[in-house]
C-alpha positions in Angstrom: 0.0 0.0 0.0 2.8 2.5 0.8 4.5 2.0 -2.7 1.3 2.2 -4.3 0.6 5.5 -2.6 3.9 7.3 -3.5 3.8 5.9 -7.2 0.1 7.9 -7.2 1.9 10.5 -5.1 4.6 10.9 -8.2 2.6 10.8 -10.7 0.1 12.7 -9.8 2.7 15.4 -9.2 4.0 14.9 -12.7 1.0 15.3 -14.0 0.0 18.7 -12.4 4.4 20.1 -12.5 4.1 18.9 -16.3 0.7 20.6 -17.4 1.5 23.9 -15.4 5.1 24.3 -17.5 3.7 23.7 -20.5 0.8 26.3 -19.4 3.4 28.6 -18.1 5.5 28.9 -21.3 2.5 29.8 -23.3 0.7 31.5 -20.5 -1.1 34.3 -23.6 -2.3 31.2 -24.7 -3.9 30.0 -22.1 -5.6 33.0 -21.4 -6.9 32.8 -24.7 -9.1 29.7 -23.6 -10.2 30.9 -20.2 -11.5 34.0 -22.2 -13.5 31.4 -24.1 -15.0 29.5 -20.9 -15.9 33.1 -19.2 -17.6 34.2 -22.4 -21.5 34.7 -22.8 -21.3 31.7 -24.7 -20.2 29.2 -22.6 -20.3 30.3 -18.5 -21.5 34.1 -19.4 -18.9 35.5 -16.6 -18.0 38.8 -19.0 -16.6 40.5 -15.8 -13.7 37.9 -15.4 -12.2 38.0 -18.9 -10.0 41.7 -18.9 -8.3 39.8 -16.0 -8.0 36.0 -17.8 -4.3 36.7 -18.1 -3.8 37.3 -14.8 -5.9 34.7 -13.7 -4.2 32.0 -16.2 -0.5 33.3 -14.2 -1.8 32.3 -10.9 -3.9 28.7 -11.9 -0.2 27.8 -13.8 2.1 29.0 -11.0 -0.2 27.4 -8.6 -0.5 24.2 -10.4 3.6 23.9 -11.0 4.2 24.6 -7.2 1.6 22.4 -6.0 3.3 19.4 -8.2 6.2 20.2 -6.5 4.8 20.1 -3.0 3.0 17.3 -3.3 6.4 15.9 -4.5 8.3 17.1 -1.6 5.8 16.2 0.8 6.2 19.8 2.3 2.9 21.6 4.1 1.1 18.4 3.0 -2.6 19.6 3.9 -2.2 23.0 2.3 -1.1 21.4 -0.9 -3.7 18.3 -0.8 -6.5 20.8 0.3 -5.6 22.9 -3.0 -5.3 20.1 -5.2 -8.7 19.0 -4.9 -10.0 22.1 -5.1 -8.1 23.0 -8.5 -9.0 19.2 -9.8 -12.8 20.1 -8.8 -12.8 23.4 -10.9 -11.0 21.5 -13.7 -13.4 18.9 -13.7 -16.3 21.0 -13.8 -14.7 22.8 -16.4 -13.8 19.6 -18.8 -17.5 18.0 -18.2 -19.4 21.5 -19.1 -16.6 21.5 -22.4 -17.3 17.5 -23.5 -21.2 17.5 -22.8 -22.4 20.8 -23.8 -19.7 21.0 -26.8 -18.6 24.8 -25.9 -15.0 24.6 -25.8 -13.5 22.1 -28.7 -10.0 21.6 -26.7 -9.6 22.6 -22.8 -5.8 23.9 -23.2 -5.0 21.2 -20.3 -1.6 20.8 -22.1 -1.4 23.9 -24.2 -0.9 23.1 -28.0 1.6 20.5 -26.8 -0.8 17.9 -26.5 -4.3 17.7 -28.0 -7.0 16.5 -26.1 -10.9 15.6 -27.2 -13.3 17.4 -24.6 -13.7 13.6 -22.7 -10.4 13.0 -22.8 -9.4 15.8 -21.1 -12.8 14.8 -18.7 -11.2 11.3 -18.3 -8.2 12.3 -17.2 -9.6 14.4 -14.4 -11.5 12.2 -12.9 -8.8 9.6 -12.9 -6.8 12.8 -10.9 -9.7 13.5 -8.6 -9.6 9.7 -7.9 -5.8 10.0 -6.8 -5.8 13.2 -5.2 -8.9 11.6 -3.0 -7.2 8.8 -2.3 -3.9 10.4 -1.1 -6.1 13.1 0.9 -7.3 9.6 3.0 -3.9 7.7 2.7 -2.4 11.1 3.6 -0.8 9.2 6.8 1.9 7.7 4.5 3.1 11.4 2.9 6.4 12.2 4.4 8.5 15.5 3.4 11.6 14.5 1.5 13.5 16.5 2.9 13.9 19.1 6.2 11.5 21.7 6.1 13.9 25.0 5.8 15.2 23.1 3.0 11.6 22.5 1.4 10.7 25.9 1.8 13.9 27.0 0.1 13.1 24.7 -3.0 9.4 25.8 -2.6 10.6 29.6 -3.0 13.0 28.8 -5.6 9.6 27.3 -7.9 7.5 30.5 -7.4 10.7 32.2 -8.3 11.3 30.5 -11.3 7.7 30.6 -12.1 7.4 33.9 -12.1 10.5 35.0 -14.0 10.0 32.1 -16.6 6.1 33.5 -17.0 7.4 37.4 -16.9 10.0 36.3 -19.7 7.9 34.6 -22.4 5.0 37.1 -22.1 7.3 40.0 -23.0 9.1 37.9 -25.5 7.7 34.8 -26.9 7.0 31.1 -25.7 10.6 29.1 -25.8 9.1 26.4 -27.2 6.4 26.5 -29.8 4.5 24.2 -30.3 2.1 25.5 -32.9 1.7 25.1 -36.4 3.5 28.7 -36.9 7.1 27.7 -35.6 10.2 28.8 -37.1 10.9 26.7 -40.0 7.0 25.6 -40.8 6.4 26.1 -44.7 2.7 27.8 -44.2 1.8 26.3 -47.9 2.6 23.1 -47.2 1.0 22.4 -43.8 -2.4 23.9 -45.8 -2.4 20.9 -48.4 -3.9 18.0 -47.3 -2.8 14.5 -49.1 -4.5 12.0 -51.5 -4.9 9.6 -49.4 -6.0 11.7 -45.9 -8.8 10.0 -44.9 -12.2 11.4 -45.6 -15.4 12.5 -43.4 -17.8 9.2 -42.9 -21.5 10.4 -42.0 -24.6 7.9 -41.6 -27.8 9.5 -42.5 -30.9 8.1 -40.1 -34.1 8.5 -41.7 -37.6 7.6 -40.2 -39.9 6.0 -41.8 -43.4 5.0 -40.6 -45.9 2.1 -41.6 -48.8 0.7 -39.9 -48.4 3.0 -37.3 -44.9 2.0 -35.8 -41.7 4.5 -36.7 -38.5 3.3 -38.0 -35.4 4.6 -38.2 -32.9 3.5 -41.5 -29.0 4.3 -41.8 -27.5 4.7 -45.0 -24.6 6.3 -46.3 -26.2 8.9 -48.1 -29.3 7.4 -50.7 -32.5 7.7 -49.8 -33.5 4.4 -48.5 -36.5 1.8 -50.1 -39.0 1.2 -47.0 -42.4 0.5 -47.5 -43.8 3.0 -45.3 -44.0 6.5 -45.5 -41.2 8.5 -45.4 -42.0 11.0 -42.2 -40.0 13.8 -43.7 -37.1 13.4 -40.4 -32.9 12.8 -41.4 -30.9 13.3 -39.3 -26.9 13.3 -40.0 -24.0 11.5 -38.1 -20.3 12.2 -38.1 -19.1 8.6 -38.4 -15.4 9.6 -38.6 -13.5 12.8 -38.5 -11.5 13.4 -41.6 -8.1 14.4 -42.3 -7.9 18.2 -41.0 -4.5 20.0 -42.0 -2.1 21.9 -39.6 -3.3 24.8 -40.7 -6.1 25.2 -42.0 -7.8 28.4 -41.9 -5.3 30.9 -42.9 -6.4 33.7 -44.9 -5.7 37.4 -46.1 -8.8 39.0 -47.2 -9.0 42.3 -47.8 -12.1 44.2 -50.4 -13.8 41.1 -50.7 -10.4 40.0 -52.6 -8.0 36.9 -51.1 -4.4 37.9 -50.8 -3.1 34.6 -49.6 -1.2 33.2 -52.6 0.1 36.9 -52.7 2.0 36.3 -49.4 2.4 32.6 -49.7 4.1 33.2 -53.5 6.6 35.9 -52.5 10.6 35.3 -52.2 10.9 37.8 -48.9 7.5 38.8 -47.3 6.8 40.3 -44.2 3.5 39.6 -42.2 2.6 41.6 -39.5 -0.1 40.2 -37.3 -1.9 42.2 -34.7 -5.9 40.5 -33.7 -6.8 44.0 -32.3 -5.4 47.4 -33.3 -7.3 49.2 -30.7 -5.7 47.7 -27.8 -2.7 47.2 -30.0 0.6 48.1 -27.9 1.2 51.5 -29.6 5.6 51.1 -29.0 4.7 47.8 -30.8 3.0 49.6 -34.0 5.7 52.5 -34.1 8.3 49.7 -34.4 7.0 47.8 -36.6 6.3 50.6 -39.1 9.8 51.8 -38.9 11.1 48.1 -39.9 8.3 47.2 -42.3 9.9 50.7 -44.0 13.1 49.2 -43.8 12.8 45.7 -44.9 10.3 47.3 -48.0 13.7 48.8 -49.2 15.4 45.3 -48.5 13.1 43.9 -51.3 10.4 42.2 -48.7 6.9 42.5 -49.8 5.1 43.3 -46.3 1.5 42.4 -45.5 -0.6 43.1 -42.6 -3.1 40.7 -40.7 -5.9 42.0 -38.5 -9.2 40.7 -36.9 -9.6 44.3 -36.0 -12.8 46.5 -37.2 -12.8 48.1 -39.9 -13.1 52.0 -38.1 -9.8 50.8 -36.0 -7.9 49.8 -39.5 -9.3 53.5 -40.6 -7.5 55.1 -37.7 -4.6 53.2 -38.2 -4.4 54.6 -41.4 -5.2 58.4 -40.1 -2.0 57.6 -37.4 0.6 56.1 -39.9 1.9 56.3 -43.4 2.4 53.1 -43.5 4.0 50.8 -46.6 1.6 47.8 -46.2 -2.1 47.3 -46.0 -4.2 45.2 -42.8 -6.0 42.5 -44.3 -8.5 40.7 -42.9 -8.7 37.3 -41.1 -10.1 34.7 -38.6 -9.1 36.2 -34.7 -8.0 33.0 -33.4 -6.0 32.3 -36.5 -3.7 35.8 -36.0 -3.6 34.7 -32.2 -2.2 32.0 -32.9 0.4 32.8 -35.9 2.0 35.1 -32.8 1.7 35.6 -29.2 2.3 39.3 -28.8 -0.3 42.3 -30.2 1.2 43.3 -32.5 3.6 40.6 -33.7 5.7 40.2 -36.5 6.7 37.0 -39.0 9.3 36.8 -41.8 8.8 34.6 -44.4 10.8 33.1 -47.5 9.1 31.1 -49.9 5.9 30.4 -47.8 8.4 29.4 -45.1 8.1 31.2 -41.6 12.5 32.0 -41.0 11.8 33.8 -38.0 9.2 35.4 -35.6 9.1 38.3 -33.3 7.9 40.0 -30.2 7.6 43.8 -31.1 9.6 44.2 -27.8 12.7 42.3 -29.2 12.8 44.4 -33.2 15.9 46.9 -33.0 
């Protein structure tokens, strides 16, 4: 029983150190999705999202530390008191996410690993079993180590935690793990191959005769039944098909696509901001002055917005700028780069490099 208890112990602190850092290194990101959960949409708490950055800081530092000091076996009801708590909310969360269908992917492990809605569900509950069980086997939890020396490792996380979280959100995440790293051809993650696999729906039509309702699947034609057809289909997703990396990338701008415009030049640079009016204005002032200096270089330089038209209008008004905003999906520009505005350089269709406006000279 006691191995059995500090194997859950472990891994169970694995878990939590694991998700947190991978959280923590893309904490814009993360925020991104609790904006989505506190939307009208999905829990209608509008008054929590200008803080969802903040609040994405603390649940990741709080959910590294906790890792550790469940690992260390330091202030042992503090840290198994929080961990159920946290696994509660996160539980709630996934179950609302997989049953209702509001949020597609939970961000549990950032874009490093992808998660269905009851997946994500699944694995909470298995965590909520472990973290109940340790919380009654909590007896066999001993610290590691002496406790001024657990409270010096303790500090030395939230430390670390805060400077690694401070350093990526005014640069960008150290490792990227979406389909806009350095070195992605943009083209080529777009095409999707011959033999992807395909969508698979069953069609379920009713069908009534002598009074009793039927229900027939086919692939697609109409079904012969000898009773009356009651006017009901109703369509099932069988199997998912082949979706490419990316796969909603678009520069619209006039009703006119300038995608194979950027995707077809030698040097282009695309500069990405998802909403000009809370745009950091440094950022725009930089990125005008090198977008004026790489137009001389021979780059061809587009500009990608989710903004509103009247905040493209008073960019315009502000600078005489060399490129135009085009148009495209918010999430899509949020995701290309994590900093508003942002800035990617591109040969061939192939992203070379990628900025945060703080780090252009």
């Amino acid at each position: 029983m006691n191995l059995l208890i500090q194997f859950i112990r472990a891994l169970t602190g694995f878990v939590f150190i694991v998700s947190g850092l991978i959280k923590l290194n893309d904490p814009m990101g993360f925020s991104f999705k609790l904006e989505e959960y506190f939307s009208p949409g999905v829990l209608d708490l509008p008054f929590f999202m200008p803080f969802a950055l903040e609040i994405a800081l603390i649940l990741v530092i709080l959910e590294v530390v906790l890792g550790i000091l469940l690992w260390l076996g330091y202030l042992k009801k503090f840290t198994l008191y929080s961990l159920l708590g946290m696994i509660v909310f996160f539980t709630f969360l996934t179950f609302y996410s997989a049953y209702f269908n509001k949020v597609t992917d939970c961000g549990c492990f950032g874009d490093a690993i992808k998660l269905t809605p009851w997946q994500s569900f699944y694995k909470d509950v298995v965590l909520l079993v472990f973290i109940v069980w340790l919380w009654l086997k909590r007896a066999l939890i001993h610290e590691l180590f002496s406790s001024r020396l657990s409270l010096g490792l303790t500090v030395v996380s939230v430390v670390f935690c805060g400077y690694f979280g401070f350093y990526v959100l005014n640069h960008l995440p150290v490792f990227d793990f979406r389909p806009y790293a350095v070195g992605a051809n943009i083209e080529a993650s777009m095409e999707i191959p011959e033999d992807a696999p395909k969508e698979v729906f069953a069609y379920l039509w009713e069908f009534e005769f002598q009074g009793v309702k039927e229900v027939i699947q086919t692939e697609g034609s109409f079904p012969v039944h000898q009773g009356e057809f009651t006017g009901k289909v109703e369509t099932v997703l069988l199997q998912e098909g082949y979706e490419p990396p990316i796969h909603d990338f678009t520069l619209m701008r006039e009703g006119v696509d300038y995608t194979s415009d950027l995707l077809s030049a030698q040097k282009a640079l695309l500069i990405t901001a998802y909403d000009l009016d809370h745009a950091n204005v440094d950022g725009l002032d930089r990125m005008v002055r090198k977008a004026l200096e790489l137009q001389e270089e021979g780059f061809e330089v587009f500009g990608m917005t989710a903004s509103s038209n009247e905040a493209i209008a008073s960019f315009y008004e502000r600078y005489d700028t060399p490129f135009y905003w085009h148009l495209a999906d918010q999430t899509t520009v949020k995701t290309i780069v994590r900093s508003n505005p942002g800035i990617l350089f591109l040969e061939n269709a192939t992203i070379i490099d990628k900025k945060h406006f703080k780090d252009l000279n």
